[in-house]
C-alpha positions in Angstrom: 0.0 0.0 0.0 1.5 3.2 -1.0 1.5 6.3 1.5 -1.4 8.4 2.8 -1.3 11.9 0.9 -3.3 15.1 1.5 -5.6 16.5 -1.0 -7.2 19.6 -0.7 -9.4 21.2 -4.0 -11.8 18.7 -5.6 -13.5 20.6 -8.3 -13.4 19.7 -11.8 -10.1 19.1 -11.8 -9.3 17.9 -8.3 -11.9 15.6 -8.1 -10.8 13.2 -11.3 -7.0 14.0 -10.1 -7.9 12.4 -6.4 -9.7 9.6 -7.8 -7.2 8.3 -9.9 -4.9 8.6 -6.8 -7.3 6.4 -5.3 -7.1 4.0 -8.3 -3.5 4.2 -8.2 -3.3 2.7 -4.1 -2.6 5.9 -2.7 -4.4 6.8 0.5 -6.0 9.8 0.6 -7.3 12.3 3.2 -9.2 14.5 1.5 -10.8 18.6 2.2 -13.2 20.2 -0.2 -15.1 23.6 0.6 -18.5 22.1 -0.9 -18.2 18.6 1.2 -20.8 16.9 -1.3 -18.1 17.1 -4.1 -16.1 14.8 -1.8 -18.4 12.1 -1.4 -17.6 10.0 -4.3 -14.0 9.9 -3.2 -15.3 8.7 0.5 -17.0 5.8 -1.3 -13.5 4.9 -2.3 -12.0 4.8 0.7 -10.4 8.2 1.1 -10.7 9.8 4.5 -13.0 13.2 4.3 -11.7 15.9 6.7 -13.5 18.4 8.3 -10.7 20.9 7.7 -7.8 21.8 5.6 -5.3 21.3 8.9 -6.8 17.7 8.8 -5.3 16.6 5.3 -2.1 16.8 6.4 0.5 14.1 8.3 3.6 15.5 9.5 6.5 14.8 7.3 4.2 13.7 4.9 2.8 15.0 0.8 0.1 16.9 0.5 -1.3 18.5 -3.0 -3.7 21.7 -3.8 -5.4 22.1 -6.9 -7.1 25.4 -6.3 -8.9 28.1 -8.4 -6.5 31.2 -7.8 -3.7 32.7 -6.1 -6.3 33.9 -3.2 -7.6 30.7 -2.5 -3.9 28.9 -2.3 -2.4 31.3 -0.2 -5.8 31.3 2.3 -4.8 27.5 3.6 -1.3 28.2 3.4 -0.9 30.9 5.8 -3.9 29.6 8.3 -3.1 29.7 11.5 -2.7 27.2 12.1 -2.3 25.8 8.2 -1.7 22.3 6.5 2.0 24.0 5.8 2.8 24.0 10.0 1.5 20.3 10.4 3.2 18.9 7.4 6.2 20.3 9.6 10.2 18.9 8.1 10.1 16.9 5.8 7.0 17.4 4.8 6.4 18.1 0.8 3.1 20.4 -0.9 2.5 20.1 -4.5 1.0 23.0 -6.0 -0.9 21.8 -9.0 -2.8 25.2 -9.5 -2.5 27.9 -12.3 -0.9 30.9 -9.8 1.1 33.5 -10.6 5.2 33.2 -10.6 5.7 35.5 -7.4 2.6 34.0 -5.7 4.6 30.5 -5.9 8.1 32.3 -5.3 6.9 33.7 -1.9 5.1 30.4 -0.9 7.9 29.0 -1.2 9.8 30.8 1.5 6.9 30.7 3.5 7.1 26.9 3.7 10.6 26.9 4.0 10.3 28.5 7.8 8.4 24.9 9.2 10.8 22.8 7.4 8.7 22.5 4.1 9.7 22.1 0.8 7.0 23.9 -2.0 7.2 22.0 -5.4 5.3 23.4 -8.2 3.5 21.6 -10.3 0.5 23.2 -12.8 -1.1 20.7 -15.2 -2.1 21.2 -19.1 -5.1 19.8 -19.9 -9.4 19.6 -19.0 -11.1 17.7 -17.0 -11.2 14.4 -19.7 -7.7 14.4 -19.8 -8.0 14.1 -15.7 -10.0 11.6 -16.1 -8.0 9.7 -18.0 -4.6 10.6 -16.2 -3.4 12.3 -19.1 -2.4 15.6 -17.6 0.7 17.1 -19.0 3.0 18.2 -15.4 5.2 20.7 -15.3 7.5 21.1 -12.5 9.8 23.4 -10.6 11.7 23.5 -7.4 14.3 21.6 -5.4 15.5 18.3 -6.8 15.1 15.9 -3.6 11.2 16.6 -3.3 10.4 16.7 -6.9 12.2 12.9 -7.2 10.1 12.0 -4.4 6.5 13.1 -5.5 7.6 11.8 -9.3 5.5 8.6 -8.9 2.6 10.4 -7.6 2.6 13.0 -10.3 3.5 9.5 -12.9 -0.1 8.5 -12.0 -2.0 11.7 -13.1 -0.2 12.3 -16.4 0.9 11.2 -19.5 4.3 13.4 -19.5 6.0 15.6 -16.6 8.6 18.4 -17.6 11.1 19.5 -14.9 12.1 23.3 -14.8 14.6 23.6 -12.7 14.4 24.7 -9.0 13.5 27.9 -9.2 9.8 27.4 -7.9 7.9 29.9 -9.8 9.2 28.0 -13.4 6.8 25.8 -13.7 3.9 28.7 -13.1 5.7 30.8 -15.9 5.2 27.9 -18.4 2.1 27.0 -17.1 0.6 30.7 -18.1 2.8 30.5 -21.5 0.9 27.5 -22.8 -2.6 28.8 -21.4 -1.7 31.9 -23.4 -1.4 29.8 -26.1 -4.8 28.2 -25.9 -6.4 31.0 -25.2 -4.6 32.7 -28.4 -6.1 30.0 -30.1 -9.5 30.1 -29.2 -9.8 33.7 -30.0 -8.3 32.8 -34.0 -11.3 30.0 -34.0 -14.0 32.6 -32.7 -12.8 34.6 -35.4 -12.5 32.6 -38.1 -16.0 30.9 -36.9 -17.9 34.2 -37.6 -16.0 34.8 -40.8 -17.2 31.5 -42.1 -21.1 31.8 -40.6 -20.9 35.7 -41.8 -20.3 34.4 -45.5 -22.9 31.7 -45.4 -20.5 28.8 -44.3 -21.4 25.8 -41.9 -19.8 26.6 -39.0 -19.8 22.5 -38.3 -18.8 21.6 -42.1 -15.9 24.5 -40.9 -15.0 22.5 -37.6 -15.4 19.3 -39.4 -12.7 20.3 -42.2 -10.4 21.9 -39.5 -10.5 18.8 -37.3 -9.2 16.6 -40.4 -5.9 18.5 -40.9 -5.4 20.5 -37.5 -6.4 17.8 -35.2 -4.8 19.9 -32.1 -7.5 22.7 -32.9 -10.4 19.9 -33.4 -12.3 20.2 -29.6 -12.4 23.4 -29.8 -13.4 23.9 -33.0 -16.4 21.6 -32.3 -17.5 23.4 -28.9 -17.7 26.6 -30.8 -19.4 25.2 -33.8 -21.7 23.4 -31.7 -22.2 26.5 -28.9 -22.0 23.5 -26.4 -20.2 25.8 -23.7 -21.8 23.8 -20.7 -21.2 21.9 -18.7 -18.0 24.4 -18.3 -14.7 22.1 -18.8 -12.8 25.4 -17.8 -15.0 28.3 -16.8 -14.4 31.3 -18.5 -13.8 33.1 -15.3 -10.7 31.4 -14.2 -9.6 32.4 -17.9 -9.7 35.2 -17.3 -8.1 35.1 -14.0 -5.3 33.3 -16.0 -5.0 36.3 -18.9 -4.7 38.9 -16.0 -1.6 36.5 -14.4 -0.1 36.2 -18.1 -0.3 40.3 -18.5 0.8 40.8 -14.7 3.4 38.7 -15.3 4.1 40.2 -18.5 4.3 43.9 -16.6 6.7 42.7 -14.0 9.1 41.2 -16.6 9.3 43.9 -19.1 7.4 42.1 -21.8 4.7 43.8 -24.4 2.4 41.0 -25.1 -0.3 43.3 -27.7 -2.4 40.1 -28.0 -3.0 39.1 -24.3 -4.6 42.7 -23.9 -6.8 42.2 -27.0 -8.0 38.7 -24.9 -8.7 40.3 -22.1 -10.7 43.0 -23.7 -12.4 40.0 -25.0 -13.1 37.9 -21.7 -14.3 40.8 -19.8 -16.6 41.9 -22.1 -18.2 38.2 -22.1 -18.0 38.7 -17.7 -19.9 41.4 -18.2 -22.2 39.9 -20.0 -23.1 36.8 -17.6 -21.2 34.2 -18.9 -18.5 34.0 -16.2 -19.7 30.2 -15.8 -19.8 29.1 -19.4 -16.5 27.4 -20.9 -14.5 29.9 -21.8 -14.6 29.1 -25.6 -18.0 30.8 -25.1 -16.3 34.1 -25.9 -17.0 32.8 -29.5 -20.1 34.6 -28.2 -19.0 38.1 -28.2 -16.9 38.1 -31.7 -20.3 36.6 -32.9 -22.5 39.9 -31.2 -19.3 42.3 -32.8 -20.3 41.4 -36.4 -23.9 41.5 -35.8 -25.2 37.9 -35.3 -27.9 37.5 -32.8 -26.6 34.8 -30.3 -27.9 33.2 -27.3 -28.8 35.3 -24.2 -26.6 35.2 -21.2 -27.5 31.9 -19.0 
């Protein structure tokens, strides 16, 4: 039987992540905000904790895979948090989307109890969790990233180590959601294009999916307009943009595009449609060249 981890987040993400933790003979003590969204794991065998304190076991791993920078550093510095029981030798895995200096000065934080902070933000939606086919990036000191290796080995396909400096991984992590989110704006675009000159948008998704299979899902969400249930809400997108353009700021780095995509997913927030998938700001390029879409949900 393998050790007894700590898991703490089980939304869309967390909760497919946990189970196949489960699958994989890990123990796990588990804390969710919403307990319900816990109680498939319980029927696993995973402990359910009233707490985020009661996750961890000193000396021992626990992982967060939280919405935002807020929500990371609120059961990290707790008083008391998961951070002070895990105590030395104790490891947290980050898997969350934060910013670079969020993960930096968590970092140091745990480093006071004896901690050591590995971060570890995942590419891919909640099917690929599902399916333990999360793509891992990692960053921070060499001894605890060897040691959670063969947890992260369970929850992905592929994990890509950045070096110790612990904000790394975040950095990549936001690079490739910039990408995606890059892309999804070019297939709104080119969706409305298509549907504004009297082209299928399906018969468009269909063609695209045959010789750019990497742009197929979501060619077909857009196409479709099947932007619930929410594999990534379009709120945390654009929780991610403002990282990419913060992070942009503090390093000196004009990104023209990433300003355009915020423009973009705020207007869609201010329409009501912070809980659709965030290909649903297909929505707004649609309303921009004057095609009547659905109302906000």
């Amino acid at each position: 039987m393998s050790e007894t981890l700590g898991f703490i987040g089980l939304g869309n993400m967390g909760r497919p992540i946990a189970t196949n933790l489960l699958k994989a003979g890990f123990g796990l003590r588990v804390y969710n905000r919403t307990p319900s969204k816990a109680a498939s794991l319980g029927d696993m065998g995973a402990v359910i904790v009233e707490t985020p304190l009661d996750v961890a076991v000193p000396g021992g791993i626990a992982l967060t895979m939280l919405a935002d920078d807020h929500a990371v550093e609120e059961v990290c510095y707790a008083k008391p948090s998961f951070v002070e029981k895990l105590g030395k030798g104790g490891v947290h895995v980050s898997l969350s989307t934060i910013s670079p200096a969020t993960a930096r000065r968590l970092s140091k934080h745990h480093q006071q109890y004896g901690v050591e902070y590995v971060a570890s933000p995942v590419f891919g939606r909640p099917e690929a969790a599902a399916a333990a086919k999360l793509f891992v990036c990692v960053s921070g000191a060499i001894l605890p990233k060897k040691r959670v290796q063969p947890i992260l080995g369970k929850i992905g396909q592929g994990i890509f180590d950045f070096g110790e400096d612990a904000g790394a991984a975040n950095v990549v992590k936001l690079c490739g959601n910039f990408l995606v989110a890059s892309t999804v704006e070019a297939l709104a675009e080119m969706m409305v294009l298509a549907e504004k000159n009297g082209i299928s948008k399906k018969a468009v998704a269909e063609t695209i999916g045959q010789f750019s299979p990497m742009h197929k899902s979501y060619a077909d969400l857009i196409a479709e307009g099947q932007f619930q249930p929410a594999g990534f809400r379009l709120a945390l997108g654009l929780k991610d943009i403002n990282l990419i353009l913060q992070t942009a700021a503090e390093s000196v780095t004009p990104m023209p595009f990433a300003s355009l995509m915020h423009d973009r997913w705020l207007a869609s927030m201010a329409k009501g449609r912070e809980n659709l998938d965030w290909s649903a700001i297909a929505l707004d390029a649609a309303e921009q060249a004057g095609i009547k879409t659905m109302a906000a949900p």
